[in-house]
N, C-alpha and C positions, 0 to 999 in steps of 0.2 A: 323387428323379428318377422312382419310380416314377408320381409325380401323373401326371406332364405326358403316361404314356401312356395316363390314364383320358381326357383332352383329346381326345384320336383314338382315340373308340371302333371309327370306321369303317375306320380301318387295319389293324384288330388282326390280320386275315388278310392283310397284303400284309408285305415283308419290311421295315419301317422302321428304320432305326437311331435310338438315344436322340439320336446326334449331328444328324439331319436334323429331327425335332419340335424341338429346342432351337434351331434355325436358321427354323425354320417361327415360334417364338416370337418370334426377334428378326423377322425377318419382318413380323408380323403388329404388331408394336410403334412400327415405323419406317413401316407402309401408316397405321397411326392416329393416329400424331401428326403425318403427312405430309396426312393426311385433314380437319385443322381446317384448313388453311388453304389448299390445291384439292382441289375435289372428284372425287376418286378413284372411288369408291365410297361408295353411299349411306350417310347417317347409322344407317341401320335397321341394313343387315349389317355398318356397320364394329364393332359391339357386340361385347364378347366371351365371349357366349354363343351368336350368331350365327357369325360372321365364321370359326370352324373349319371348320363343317362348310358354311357355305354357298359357301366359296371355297376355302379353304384343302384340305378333304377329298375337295371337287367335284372339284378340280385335279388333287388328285393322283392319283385314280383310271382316270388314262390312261395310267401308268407302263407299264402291261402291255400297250400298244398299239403303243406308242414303241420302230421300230427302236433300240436304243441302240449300236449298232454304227456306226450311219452318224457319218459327221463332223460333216454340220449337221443340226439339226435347226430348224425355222421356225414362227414363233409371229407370225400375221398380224391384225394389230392389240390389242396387246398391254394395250395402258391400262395399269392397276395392277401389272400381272406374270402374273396368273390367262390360263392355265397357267405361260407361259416363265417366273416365276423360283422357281413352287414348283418345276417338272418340271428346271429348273435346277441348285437343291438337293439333289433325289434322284440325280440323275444325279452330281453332284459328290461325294455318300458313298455311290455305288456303285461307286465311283473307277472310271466310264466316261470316255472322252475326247470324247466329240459335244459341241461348240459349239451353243448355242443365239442364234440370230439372232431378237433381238425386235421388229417393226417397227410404229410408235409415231408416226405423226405429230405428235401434241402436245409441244412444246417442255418444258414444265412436267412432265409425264408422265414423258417421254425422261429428263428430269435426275435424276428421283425411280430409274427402274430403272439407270442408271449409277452414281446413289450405293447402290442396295442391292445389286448387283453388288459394286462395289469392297469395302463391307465386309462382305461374305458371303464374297468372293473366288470370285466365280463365273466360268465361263468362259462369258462369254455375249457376243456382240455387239449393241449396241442401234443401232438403227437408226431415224434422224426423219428418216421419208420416208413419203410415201404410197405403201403396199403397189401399189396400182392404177399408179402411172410407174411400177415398178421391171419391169425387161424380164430375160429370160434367166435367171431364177432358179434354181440348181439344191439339192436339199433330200434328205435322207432323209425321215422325220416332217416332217410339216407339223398343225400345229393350230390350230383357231380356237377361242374359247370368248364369245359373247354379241358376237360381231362384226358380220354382216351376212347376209341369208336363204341360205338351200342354194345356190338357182341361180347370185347373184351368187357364191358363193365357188368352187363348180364352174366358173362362166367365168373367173375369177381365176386356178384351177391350171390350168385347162385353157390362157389366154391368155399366161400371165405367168412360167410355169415351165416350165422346158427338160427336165426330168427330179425327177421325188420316186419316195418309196417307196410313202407311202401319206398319208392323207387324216383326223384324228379330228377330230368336230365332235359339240358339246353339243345334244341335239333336248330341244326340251322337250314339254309336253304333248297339241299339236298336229303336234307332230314325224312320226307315221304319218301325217297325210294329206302336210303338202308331202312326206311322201316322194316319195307318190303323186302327189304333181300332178307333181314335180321331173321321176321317170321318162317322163315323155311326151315331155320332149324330149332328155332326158340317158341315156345308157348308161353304167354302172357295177358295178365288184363289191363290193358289202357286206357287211359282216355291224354287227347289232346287240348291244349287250349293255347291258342294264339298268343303269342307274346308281344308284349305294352312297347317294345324300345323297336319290334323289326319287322315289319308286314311278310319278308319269307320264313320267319324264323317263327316255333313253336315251342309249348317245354310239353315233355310226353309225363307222363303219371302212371307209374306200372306198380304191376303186384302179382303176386302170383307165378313167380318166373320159374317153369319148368324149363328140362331143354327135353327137345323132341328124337323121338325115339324111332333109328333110320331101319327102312326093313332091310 
């Protein structure tokens, strides 16, 4: 057992249990054999020398962002599960009670994270809908990861959610300037912190998303 935690060398400072890598494992075993026949995620990272740390570890490094108090939590355009069913899994053997709502338009998608739900036994609700119809949303944590630019997901919480806590989304290496261009029309509070798997890549932390008001 001890292997499986040399696997996640990048966790070794977060508090994982052997029961959540061993989940993370079955996981990553049902995203690859689900991977030869739709394309989930690319050939390149589904590898498993890749596929830990470029998803699996990316993922879960926003544990520590993630009201885990709140009931729901929302994971807005979900694909493969990256974040909702790794941050599912943790959540699940940190024997928290938040719901995670994954929403998934693709049918093919939808059925892949219902079946890895059911036999992880997660408490997650999947949902195939276009995030964009869905009106009135209310959320603790809200997450995107490799969804759609800043602005569009800023008008998305800002249009489509009645109430959240907070806001974590993936920047990758151009990520400081849309900061910068974002804020000329958006008002918001962030904080940054550096991400575990990529020295130009950060995850942003917002709240508060006004949009700003042009003279």
């Amino acid at each position: 057992m001890e292997e499986i935690l040399f696997k996640y060398p990048l966790l070794k400072n977060q508090n994982v249990s052997r029961e959540t890598f061993r989940e993370f494992e079955s996981f990553i075993e049902m995203l690859q054999k689900k991977n030869q026949e739709i394309n989930i995620i690319s050939k390149e990272t589904a590898k498993n020398e890749v596929i830990r740390e470029r998803h699996i570890e990316d993922s879960a490094q926003i544990i520590e962002l993630i009201d885990l108090n709140s009931e729901i939590i929302t994971d807005i355009g979900s694909g493969g599960g990256m974040p909702g069913i790794v941050v599912s899994i943790m959540i699940k053997n940190l024997k928290k009670k938040a719901k995670v709502h994954l929403y998934e338009k693709s049918h093919h998608k939808s059925a892949f994270l219902r079946t890895v739900s059911r036999d992880l036994k997660l408490n997650t609700e999947i949902v195939q809908q276009n995030i964009f119809e869905a009106q009135n949303l209310e959320s603790g944590t809200i997450m995107a990861r490799a969804f759609k630019p800043l602005p569009i997901i800023l008008d998305l919480v800002y249009k489509n959610f009645s109430s959240y806590k907070n806001l974590i989304l993936f920047m990758g290496k151009s990520g400081e300037k849309i900061l910068e261009e974002t804020l000329k029309n958006w008002d918001f509070d962030f904080e940054q912190k550096k991400s575990i798997t990529n020295k130009d890549s950060f995850l942003l932390n917002i709240k508060n998303i006004k949009k700003k008001i042009k003279n």
